[in-house]
MARGUKOL-839527 format. One record per residue (C-alpha): residue in three letters; residue number from 1; x, y, z. Coordinates in Angstrom, 3 decimals. Each point is the difference from the previous one (the first is absolute). Layout:
PT,ALA,NUM,X,Y,Z
...
REM end
This chain:
PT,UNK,1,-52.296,23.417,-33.952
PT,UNK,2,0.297,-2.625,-3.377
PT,UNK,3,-1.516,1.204,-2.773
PT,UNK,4,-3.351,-1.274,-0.351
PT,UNK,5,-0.711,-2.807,-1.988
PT,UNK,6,-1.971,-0.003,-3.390
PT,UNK,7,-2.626,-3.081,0.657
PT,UNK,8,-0.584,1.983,3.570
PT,UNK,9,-3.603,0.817,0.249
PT,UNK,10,-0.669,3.328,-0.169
PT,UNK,11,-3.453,1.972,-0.561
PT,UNK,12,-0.250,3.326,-2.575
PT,UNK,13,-2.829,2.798,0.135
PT,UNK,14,0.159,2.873,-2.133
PT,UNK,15,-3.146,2.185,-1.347
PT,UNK,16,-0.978,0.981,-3.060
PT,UNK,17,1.791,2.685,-0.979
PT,UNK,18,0.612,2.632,-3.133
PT,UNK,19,3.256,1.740,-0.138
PT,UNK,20,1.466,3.066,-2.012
PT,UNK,21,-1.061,3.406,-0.679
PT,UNK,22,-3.724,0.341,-0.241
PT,UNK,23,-0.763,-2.723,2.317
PT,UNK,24,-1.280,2.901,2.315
PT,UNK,25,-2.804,1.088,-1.840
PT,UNK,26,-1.557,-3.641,-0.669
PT,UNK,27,-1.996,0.493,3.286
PT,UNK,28,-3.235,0.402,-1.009
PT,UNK,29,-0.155,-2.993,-2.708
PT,UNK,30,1.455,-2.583,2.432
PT,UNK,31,-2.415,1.104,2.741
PT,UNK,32,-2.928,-0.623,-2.962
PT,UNK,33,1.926,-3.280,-1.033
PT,UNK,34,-0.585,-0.927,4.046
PT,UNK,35,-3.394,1.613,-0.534
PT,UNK,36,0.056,2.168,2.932
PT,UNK,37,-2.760,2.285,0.329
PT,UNK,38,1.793,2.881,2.701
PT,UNK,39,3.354,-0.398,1.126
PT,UNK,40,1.448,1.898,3.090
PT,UNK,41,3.307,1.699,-1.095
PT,UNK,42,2.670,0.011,2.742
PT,UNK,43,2.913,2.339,-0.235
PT,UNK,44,1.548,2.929,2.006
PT,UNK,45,0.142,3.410,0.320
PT,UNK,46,2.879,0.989,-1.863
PT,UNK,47,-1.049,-1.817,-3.519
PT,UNK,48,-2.789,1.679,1.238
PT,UNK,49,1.905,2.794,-1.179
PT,UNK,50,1.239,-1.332,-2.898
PT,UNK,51,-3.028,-0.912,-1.459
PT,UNK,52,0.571,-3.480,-0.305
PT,UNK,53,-3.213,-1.868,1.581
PT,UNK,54,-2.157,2.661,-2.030
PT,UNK,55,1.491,-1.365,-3.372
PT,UNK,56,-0.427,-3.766,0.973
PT,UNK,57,-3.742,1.393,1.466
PT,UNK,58,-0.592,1.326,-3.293
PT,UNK,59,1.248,-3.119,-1.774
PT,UNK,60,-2.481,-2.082,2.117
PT,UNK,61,-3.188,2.358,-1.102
PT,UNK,62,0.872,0.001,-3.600
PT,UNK,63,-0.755,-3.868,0.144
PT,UNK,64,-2.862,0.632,2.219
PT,UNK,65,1.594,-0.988,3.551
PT,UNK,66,-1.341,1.965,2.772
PT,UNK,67,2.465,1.182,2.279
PT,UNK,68,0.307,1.225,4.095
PT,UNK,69,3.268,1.493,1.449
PT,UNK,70,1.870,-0.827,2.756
PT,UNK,71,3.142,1.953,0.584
PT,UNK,72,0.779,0.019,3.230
PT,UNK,73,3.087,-1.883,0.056
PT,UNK,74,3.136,0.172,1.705
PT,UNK,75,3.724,-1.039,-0.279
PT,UNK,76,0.372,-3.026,2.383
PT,UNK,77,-4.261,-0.660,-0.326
PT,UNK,78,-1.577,-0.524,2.811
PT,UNK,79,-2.925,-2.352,1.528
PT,UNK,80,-2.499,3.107,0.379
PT,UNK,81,0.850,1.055,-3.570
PT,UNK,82,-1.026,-3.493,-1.000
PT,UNK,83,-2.946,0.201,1.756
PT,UNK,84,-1.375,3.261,-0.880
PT,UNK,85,0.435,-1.363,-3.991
PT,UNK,86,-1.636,-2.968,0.524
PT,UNK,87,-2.780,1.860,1.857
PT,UNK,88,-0.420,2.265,-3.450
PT,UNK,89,0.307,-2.785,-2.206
PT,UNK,90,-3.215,-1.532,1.576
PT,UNK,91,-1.505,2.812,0.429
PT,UNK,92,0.266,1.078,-3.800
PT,UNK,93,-1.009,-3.666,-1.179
PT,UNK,94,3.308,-0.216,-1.620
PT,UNK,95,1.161,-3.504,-1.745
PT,UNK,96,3.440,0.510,-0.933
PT,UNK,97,2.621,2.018,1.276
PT,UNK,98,3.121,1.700,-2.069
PT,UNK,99,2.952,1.021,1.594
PT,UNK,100,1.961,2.871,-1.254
PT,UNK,101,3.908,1.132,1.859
PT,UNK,102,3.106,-1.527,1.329
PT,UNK,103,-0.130,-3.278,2.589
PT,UNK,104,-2.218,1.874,2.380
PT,UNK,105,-3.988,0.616,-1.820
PT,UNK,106,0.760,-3.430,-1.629
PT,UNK,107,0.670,-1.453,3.775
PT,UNK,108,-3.205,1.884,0.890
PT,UNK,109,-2.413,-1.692,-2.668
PT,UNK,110,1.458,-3.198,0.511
PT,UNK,111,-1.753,0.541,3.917
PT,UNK,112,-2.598,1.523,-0.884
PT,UNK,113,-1.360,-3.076,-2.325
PT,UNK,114,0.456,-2.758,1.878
PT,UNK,115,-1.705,2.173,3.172
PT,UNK,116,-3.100,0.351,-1.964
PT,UNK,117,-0.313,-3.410,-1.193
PT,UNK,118,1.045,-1.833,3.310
PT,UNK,119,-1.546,2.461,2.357
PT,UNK,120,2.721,0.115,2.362
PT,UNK,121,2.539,2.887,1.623
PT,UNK,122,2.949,-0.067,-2.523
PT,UNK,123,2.368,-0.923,3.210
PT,UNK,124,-1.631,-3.190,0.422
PT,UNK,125,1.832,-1.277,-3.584
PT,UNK,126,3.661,0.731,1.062
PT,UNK,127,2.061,-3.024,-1.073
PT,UNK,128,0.121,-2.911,-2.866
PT,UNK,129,-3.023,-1.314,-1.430
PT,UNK,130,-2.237,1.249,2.622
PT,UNK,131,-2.382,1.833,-2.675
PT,UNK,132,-3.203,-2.294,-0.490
PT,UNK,133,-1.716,2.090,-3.193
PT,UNK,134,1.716,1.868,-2.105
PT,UNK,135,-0.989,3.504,-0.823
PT,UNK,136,-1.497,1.919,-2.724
PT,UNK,137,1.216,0.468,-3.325
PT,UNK,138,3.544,1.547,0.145
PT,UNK,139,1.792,2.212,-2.538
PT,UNK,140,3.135,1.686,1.155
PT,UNK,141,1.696,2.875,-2.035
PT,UNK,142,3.679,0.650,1.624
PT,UNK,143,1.334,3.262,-0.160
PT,UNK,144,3.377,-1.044,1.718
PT,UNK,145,2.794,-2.201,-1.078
PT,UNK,146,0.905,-2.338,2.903
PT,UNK,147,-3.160,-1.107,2.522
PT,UNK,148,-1.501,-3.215,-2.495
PT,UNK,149,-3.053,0.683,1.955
PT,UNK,150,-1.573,-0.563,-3.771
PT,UNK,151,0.885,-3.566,-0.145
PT,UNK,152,1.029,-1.405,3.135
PT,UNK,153,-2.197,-1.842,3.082
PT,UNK,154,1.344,2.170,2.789
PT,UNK,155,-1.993,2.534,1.255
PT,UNK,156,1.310,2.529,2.820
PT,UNK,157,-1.905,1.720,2.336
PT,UNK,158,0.866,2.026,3.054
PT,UNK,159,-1.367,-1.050,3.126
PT,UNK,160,-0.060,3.560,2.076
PT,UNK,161,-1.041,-1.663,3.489
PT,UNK,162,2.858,-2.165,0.094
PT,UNK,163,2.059,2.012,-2.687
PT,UNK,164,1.108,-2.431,-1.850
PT,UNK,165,-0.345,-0.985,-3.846
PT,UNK,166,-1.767,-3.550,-0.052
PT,UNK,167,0.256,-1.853,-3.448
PT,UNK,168,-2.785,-1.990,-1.495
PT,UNK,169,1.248,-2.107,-2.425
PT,UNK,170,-2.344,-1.891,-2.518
PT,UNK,171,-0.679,-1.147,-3.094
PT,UNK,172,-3.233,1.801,-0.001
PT,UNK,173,1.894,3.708,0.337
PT,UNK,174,1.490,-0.565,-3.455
PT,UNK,175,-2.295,2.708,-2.229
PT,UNK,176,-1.807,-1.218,-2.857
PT,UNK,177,1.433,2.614,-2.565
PT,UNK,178,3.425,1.808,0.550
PT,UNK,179,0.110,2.849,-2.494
PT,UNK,180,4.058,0.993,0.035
PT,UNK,181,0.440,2.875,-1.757
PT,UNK,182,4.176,1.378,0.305
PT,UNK,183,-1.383,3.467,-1.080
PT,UNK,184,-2.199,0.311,3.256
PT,UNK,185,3.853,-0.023,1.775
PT,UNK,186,1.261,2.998,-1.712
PT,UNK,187,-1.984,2.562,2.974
PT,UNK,188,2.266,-1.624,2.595
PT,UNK,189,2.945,2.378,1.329
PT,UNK,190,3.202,-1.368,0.478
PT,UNK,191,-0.418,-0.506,3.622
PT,UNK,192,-2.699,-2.424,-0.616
PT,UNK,193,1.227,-1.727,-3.093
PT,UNK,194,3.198,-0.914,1.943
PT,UNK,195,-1.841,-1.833,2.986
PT,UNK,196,-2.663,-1.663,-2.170
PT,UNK,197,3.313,-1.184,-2.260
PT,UNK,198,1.544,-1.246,3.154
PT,UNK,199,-3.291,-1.489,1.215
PT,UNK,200,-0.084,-2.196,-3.141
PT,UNK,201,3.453,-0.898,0.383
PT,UNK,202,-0.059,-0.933,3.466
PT,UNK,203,-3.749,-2.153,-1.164
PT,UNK,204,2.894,-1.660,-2.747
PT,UNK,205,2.665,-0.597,2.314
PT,UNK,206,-1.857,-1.072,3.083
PT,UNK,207,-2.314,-2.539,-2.383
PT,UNK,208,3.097,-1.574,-1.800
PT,UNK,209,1.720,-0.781,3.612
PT,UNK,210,-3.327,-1.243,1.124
PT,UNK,211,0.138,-3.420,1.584
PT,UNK,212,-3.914,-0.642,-2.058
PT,UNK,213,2.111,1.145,-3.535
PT,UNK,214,-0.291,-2.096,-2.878
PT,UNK,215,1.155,0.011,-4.017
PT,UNK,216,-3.252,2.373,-0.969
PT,UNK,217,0.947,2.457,2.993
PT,UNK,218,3.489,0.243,-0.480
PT,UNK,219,-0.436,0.961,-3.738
PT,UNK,220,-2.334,2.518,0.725
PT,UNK,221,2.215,1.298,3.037
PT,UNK,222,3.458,0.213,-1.520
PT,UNK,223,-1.265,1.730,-3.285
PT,UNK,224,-1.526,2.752,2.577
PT,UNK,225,3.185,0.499,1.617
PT,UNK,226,1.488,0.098,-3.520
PT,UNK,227,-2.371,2.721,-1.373
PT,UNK,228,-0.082,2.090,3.397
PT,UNK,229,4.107,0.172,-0.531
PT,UNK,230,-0.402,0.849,-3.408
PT,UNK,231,-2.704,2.715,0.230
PT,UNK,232,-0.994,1.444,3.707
PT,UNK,233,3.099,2.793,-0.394
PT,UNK,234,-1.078,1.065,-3.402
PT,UNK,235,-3.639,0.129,1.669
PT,UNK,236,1.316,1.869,2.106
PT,UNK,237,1.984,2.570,-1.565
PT,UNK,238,-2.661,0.569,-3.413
PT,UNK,239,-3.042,-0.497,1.676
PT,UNK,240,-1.812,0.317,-3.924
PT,UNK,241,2.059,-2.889,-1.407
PT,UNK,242,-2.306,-2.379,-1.234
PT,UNK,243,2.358,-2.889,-0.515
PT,UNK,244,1.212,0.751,3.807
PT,UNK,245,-4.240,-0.245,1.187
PT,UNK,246,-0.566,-2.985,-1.716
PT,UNK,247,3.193,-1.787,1.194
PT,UNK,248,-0.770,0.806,3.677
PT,UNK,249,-3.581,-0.944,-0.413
PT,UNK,250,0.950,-3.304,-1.571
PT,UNK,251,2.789,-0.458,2.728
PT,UNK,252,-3.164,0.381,2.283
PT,UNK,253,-1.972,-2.250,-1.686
PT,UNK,254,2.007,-3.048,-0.215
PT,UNK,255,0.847,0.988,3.614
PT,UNK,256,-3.247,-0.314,0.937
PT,UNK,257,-0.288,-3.480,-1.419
PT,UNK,258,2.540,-1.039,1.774
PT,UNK,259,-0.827,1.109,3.832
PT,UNK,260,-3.750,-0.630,-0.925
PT,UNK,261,1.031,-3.909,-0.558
PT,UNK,262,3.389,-0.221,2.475
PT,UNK,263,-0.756,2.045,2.567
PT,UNK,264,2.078,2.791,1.795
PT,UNK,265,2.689,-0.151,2.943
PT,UNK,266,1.335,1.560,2.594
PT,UNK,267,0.185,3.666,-1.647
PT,UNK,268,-3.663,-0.011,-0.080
PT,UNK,269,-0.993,-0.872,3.028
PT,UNK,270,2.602,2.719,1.640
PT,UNK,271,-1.379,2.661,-2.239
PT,UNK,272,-4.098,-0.822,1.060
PT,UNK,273,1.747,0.262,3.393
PT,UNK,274,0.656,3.329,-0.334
PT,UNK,275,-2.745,1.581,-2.072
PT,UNK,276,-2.243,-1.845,2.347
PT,UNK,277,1.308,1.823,3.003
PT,UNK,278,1.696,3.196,-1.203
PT,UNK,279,-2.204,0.635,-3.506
PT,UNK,280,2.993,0.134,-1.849
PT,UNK,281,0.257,-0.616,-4.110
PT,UNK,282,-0.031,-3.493,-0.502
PT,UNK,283,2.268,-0.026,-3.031
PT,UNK,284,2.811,2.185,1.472
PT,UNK,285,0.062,-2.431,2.842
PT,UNK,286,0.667,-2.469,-2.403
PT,UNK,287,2.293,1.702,-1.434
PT,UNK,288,1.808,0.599,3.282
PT,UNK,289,0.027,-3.309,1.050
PT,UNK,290,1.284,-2.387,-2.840
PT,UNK,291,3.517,-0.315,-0.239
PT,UNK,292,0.012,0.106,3.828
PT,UNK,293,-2.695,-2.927,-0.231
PT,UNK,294,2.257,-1.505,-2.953
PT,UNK,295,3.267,-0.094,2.293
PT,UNK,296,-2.395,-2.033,2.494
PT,UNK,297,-1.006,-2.554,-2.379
PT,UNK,298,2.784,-0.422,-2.123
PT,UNK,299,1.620,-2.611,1.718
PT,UNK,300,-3.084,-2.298,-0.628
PT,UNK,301,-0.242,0.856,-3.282
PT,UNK,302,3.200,1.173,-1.792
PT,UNK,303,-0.120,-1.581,-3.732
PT,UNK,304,-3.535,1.935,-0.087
PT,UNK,305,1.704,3.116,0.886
PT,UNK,306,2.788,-0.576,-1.885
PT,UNK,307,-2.172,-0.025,-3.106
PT,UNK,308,-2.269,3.080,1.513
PT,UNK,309,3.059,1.909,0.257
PT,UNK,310,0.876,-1.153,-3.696
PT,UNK,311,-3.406,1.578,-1.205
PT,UNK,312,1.079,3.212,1.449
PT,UNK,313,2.781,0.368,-1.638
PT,UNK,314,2.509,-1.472,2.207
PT,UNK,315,2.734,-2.581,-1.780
PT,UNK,316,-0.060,-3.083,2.946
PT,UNK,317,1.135,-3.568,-1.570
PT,UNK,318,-1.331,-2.679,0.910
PT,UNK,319,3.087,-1.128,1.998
PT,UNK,320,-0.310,2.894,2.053
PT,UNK,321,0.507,-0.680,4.155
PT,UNK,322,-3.011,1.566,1.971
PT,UNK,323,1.916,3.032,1.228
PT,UNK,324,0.418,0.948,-3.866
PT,UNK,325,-3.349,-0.882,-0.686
PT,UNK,326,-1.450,2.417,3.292
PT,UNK,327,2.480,3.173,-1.209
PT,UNK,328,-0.887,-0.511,-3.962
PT,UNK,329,-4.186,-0.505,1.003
PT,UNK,330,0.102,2.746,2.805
PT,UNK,331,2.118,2.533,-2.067
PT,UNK,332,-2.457,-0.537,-2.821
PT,UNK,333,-3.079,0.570,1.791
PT,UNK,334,1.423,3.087,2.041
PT,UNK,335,1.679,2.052,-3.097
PT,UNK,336,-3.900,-0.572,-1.492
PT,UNK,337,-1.365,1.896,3.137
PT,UNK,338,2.923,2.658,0.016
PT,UNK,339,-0.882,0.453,-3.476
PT,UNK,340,-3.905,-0.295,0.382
PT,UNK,341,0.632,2.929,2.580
PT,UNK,342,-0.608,-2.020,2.987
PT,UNK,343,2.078,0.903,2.874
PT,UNK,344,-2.382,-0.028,3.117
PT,UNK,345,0.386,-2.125,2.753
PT,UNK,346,-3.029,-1.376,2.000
PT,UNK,347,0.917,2.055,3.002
PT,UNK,348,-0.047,3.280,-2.677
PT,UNK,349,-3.626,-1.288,-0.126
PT,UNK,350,-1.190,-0.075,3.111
PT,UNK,351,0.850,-3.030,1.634
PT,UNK,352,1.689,-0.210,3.072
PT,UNK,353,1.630,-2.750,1.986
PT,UNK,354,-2.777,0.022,3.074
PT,UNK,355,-2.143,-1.368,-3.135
PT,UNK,356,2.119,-2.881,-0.881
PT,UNK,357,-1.427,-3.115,1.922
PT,UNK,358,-3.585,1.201,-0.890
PT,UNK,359,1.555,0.242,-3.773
PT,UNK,360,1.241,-3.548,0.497
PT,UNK,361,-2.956,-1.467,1.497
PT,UNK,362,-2.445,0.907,-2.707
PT,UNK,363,2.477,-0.359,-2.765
PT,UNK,364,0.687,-3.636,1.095
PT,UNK,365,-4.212,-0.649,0.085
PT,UNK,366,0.049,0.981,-3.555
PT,UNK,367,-1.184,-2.635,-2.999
PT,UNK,368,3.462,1.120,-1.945
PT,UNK,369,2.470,-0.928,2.399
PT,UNK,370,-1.356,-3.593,-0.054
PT,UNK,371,2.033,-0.300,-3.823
PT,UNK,372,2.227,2.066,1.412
PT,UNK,373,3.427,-2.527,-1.022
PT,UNK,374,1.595,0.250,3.339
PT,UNK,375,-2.782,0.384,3.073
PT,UNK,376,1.621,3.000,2.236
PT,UNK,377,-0.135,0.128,3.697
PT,UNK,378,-1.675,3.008,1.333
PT,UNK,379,3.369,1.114,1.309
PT,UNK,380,1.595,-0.307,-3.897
PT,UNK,381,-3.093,2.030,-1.163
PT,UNK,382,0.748,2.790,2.790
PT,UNK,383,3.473,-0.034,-1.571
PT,UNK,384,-1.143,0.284,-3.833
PT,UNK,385,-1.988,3.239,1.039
PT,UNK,386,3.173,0.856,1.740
PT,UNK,387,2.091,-0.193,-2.883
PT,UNK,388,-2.462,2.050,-2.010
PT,UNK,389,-0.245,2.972,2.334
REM end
């Protein structure tokens, strides 16, 4: 795949957005600045727990923004979760909605808006450019480093009668407000700061070898890759490090601009495969799946991956052959993972060969795969989940 050129035409979407510490608690006088009169928080149970949607709640009523709850949210959201929020956000009169947690609640309010203001099943939007209003007023608050649900025009929803994840993608699921605040990322365990690093790296690496790049993504996408080498481990290992947080949640960030704008690949649409079918984590899928994805696409792509390898620390020149550019890139990638702690394989997960052509069906019906740089057979898709189990 050339390198794209620079008079190419290429569109750019991006919200507004405040970053740094802080950013959280500006909830309540951007939702006035929108003048919202009662916004329906979405989060989940376990910030729930943590107290998280009652101190953005609280910032809301100080500026005299009504508020509703909706909380019932899971990993992987599905269409009747979607459903039952949009049903309380009409029912409560609600004009806004915020968005509190990791990829999943944002995902959620994303649905519910544009269900209340089009008046259709959230199902019927699955696709590009397929939403004909957009929603409510949107503020998102992440609490994980990795999804970009904050900034990006995906939106993922699981469709439980055919289990799989469809993807809407539009301009008008880009929130109005992102509020990214690193020291909301500091409750995550280790577990879950790993995948959500790897998500955003895989978002970097699968939007810089996208064949719908250009100049804007690919500086947005390399500096991810650069930040997630330079601070996921140290993330990992002092969860309280500031310096780590903000590092990771900038990786995401930029990361985020670049998928948002470039699309995603191949990785993607394997991993809403499987947490369509099977339920499982999206971002350890990810995880799972990218050097193994990588090795496919090389070949079509290798000066990109030379240079992704490069941002991970590997030492590749520019004369390299493709062999030295696939063991430098690969190695790279795969000492991250060992040293992120991921050592599963997909078949550690669950999955199990009798799955594999339903995997491959859905995974090559996914909007990813179509700037995926090399278009897999269903066959070579069977034999990337092979490779990964």
């Amino acid at each position: 795949m050339p390198d794209q050129s620079l008079a190419d035409l290429r569109k750019f979407v991006a919200p507004e957005f405040v970053f740094g510490p802080g950013a959280g608690s500006l909830a309540g006088q951007f939702a006035a600045n929108l003048s919202v009169k009662k916004a329906l928080i979405v989060s989940d149970p376990g910030l729930v727990r943590l107290g998280l949607p009652d101190q953005v709640a609280a910032s809301l009523l100080a500026e005299g923004v009504d508020c509703a709850q909706f909380y019932d949210v899971t990993a992987n959201p599905r269409d009747s979760e979607v459903m039952a929020g949009a049903d309380l956000f009409r029912r409560e009169q609600c004009d806004a909605l915020v968005a509190v947690g990791g990829g999943s609640p944002m995902d959620c309010a994303k649905a519910i808006g544009i269900v209340c203001t089009n008046g259709r099943h959230i199902l019927e939007f699955e696709g590009v450019d397929n939403v004909e209003r957009p929603g409510p007023p949107l503020i998102c608050i992440p609490t994980t480093a990795g999804t970009a649900a904050d900034i990006s025009q995906f939106c993922i929803v699981n469709d439980t009668g055919r289990k799989v994840k469809i993807a809407i993608v539009s301009k008008t699921m880009i929130p109005d407000v992102a509020l990214i605040d690193p020291a909301l990322t500091m409750s995550m365990d280790a577990h879950l700061t790993a995948h959500t690093g790897l998500d955003a790296l895989t978002h970097a690496v699968e939007a810089y070898v996208s064949n719908a790049s250009s100049a804007i993504t690919d500086l947005h996408a390399l500096e991810a890759v650069r930040l997630v080498h330079r601070h996921l481990i140290r993330a990992i290992e002092t969860p309280d490090d500031m310096g780590a947080r903000t590092g990771m949640m900038l990786a995401s960030t930029y990361a985020g601009l670049a998928f948002s704008n470039a699309i995603l690949g191949a990785v993607h649409a394997m991993a809403h495969s499987l947490g369509g079918l099977l339920d499982l984590p999206h971002g350890l899928c990810n995880a799972i799946l990218l050097d193994h994805v990588a090795d496919f696409n090389l070949a079509a792509a290798p000066e990109r991956y030379r240079r992704l390898g490069n941002a991970l620390g590997a030492d590749i020149p520019a004369s390299a052959g493709e062999e030295d550019i696939r063991r430098g890139t690969l190695g790279a990638i795969r000492e991250l993972k060992r040293a992120a702690g991921v050592t599963q394989t997909l078949c550690d997960l669950g999955m199990t060969r009798a799955e594999l052509p339903l995997l491959a069906e859905n995974a090559l019906a996914d909007a990813c795969m179509l700037t995926n740089p090399r278009q897999p057979t269903a066959s070579e898709v069977i034999g990337i989940y092979e490779k990964a189990c």
